[in-house]
C-alpha positions as CSV (number, residue, x, y, z in Angstrom):
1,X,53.4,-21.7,-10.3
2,X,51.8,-21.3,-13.6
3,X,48.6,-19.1,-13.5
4,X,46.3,-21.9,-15.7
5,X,47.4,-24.6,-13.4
6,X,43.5,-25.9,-12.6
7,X,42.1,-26.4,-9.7
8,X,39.5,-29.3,-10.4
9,X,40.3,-32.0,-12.5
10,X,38.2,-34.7,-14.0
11,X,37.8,-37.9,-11.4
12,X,35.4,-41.6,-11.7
13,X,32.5,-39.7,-10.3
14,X,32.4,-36.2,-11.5
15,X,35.4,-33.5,-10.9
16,X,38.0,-34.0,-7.7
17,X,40.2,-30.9,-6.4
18,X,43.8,-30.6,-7.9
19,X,46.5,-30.5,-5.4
20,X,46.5,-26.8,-5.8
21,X,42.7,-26.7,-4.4
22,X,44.1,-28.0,-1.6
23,X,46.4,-26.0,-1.0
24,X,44.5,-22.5,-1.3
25,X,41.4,-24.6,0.7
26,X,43.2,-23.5,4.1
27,X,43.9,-19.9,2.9
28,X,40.9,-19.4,1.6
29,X,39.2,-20.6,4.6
30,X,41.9,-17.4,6.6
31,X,41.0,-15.2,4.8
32,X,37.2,-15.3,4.5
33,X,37.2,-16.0,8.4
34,X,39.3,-12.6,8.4
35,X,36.8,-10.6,5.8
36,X,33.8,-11.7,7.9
37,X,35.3,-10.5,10.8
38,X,36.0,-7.3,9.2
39,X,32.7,-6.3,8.0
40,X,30.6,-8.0,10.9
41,X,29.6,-5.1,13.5
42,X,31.6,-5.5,16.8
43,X,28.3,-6.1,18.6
44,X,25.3,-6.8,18.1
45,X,22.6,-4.7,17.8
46,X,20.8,-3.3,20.9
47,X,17.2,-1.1,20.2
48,X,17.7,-0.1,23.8
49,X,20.9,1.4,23.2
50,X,20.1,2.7,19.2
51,X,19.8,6.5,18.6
52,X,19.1,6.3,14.7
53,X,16.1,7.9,13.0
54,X,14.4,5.9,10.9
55,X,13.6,7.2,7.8
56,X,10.2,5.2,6.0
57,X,7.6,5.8,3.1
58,X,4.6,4.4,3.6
59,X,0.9,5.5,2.1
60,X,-1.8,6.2,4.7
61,X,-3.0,2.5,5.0
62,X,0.4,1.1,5.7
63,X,0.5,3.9,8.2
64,X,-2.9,3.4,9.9
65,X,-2.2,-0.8,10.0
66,X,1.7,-1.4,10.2
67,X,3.6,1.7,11.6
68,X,1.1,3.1,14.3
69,X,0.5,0.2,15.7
70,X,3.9,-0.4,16.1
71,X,4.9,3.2,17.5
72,X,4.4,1.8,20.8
73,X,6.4,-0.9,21.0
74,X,9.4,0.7,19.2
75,X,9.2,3.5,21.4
76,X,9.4,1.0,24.4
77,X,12.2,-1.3,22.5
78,X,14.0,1.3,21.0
79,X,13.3,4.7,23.2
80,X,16.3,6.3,21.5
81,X,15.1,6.3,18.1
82,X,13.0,8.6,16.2
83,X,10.9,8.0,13.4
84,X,9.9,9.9,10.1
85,X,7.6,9.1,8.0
86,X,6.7,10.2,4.4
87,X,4.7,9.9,2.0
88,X,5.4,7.3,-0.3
89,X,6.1,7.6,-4.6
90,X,6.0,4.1,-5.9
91,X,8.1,5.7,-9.4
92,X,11.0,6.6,-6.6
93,X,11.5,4.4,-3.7
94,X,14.4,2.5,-5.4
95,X,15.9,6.2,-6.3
96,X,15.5,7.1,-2.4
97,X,16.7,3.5,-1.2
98,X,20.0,3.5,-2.8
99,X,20.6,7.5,-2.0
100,X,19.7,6.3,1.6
101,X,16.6,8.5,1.7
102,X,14.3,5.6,3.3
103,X,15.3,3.1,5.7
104,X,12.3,1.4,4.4
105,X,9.1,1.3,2.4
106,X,5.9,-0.5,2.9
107,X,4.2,-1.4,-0.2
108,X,2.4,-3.8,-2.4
109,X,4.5,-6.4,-3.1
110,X,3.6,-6.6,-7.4
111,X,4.5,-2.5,-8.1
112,X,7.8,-3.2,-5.7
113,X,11.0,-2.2,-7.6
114,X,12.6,-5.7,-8.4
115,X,16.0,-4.3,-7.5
116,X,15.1,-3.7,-3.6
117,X,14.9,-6.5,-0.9
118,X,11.6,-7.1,0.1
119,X,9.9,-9.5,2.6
120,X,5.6,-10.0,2.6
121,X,4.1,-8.6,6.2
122,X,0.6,-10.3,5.3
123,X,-2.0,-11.0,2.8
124,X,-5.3,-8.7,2.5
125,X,-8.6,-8.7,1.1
126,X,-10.3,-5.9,-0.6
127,X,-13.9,-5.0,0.0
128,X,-16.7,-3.2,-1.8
129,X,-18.1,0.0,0.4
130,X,-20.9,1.5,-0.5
131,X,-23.7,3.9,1.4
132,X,-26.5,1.9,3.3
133,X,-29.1,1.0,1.3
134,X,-27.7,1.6,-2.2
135,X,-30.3,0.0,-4.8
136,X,-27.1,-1.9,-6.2
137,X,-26.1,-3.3,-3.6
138,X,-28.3,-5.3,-1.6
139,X,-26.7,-8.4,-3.1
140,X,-23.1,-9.3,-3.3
141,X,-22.9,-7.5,-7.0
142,X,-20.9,-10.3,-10.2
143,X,-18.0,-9.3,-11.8
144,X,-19.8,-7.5,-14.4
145,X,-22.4,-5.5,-11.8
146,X,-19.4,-4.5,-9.8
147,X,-17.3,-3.0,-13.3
148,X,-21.1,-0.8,-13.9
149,X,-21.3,1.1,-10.7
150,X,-19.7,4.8,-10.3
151,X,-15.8,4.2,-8.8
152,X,-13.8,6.2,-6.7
153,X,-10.0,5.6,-6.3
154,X,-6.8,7.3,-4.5
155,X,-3.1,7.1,-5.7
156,X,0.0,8.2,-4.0
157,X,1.6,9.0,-7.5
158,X,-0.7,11.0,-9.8
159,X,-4.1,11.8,-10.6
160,X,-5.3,8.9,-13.1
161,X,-7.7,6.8,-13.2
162,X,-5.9,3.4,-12.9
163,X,-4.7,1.2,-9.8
164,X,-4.4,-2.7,-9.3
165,X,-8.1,-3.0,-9.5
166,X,-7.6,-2.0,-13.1
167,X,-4.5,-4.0,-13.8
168,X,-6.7,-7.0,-12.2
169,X,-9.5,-6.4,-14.2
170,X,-7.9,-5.7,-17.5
171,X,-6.2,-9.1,-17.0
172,X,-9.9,-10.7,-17.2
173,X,-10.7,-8.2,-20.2
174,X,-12.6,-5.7,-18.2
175,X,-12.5,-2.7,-16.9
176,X,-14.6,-0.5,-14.3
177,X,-16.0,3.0,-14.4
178,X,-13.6,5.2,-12.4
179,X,-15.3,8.8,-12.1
180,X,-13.3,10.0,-9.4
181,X,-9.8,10.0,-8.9
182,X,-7.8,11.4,-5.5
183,X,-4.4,12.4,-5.2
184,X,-3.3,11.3,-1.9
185,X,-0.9,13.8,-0.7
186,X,3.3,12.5,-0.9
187,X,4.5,14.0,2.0
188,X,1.6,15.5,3.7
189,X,2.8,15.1,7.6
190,X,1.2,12.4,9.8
191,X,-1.8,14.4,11.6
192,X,-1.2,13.7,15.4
């Protein structure tokens, strides 16, 4: 059969298959049975029965509210399985997804790589800390108040002076007084 023989042809309501459509309909319909079979595990996955270590990048918080609270149920789930955790470089976790260096990361949906699969846990709020009885403070500060007073802010990935806060602000044309910036450590172990 010729190769440009088509396989939909112009009908009263919009295209119609050619007789060829028909024809490969079946075989296609074999053979994607045949590939999905192929590629589909032979069983389904049992925690019980799973040995693997799971390799995720997380930053302290995600630690502290996703992974440790979890540890117990895995471990009763999956008893088999181990898991490590490092410390997590926003500039690399699509490098060390698609080398198969992470499992998974937990991170803030807006600085996740595009290019990676990613699924919202939950929604959080931000609040303002401050020491008791700070002068400033004794009423919920505005917008402006807040940007005055003396900031302090940790990143995973260098030693600047800008986060999200920043990028939040600067979106409303202001910015905040950072005068302390953290480095929180990449792969400092998990202190037990």
């Amino acid at each position: 059969m010729p190769a440009s023989m088509p396989l939909l042809l112009p009908g009263p309501r919009g295209m119609r298959p050619a007789a060829r459509a028909d024809e490969l309909r079946e075989l296609l319909r074999q053979a994607l049975e045949s590939l999905e079979r192929a590629v589909s595990p032979s069983s389904p996955f049992d925690p019980a029965k799973a040995s693997h270590t799971w390799r995720v990048a997380a930053s302290d918080y995600s630690k502290s509210t996703i992974l440790l609270p979890a540890l117990a149920g895995l471990r009763l789930a999956a008893p088999g399985t181990r898991l490590a955790v490092l410390g997590i470089a926003p500039s690399r976790i699509a490098r060390q997804a698609e080398q198969g260096e992470v499992d998974m990361a937990f991170h803030i949906s807006d600085e996740a790589p595009a290019s990676l699969h990613r699924r919202p846990l939950f929604t959080d709020q931000y609040v303002l800390v401050g020491r008791a009885g700070h002068p400033r403070l004794k009423r919920r500060p505005t917008l402006s108040q807040f940007c005055k007073l003396d900031h302090v802010i940790v990143l995973p990935d260098g030693g600047g002076l800008h986060g999200i806060t920043d990028t939040a602000l600067s979106e409303l044309g202001l910015t905040r007084r950072v005068v302390l910036s953290i480095l929180q450590p990449m792969d400092s172990p998990p202190r037990c």
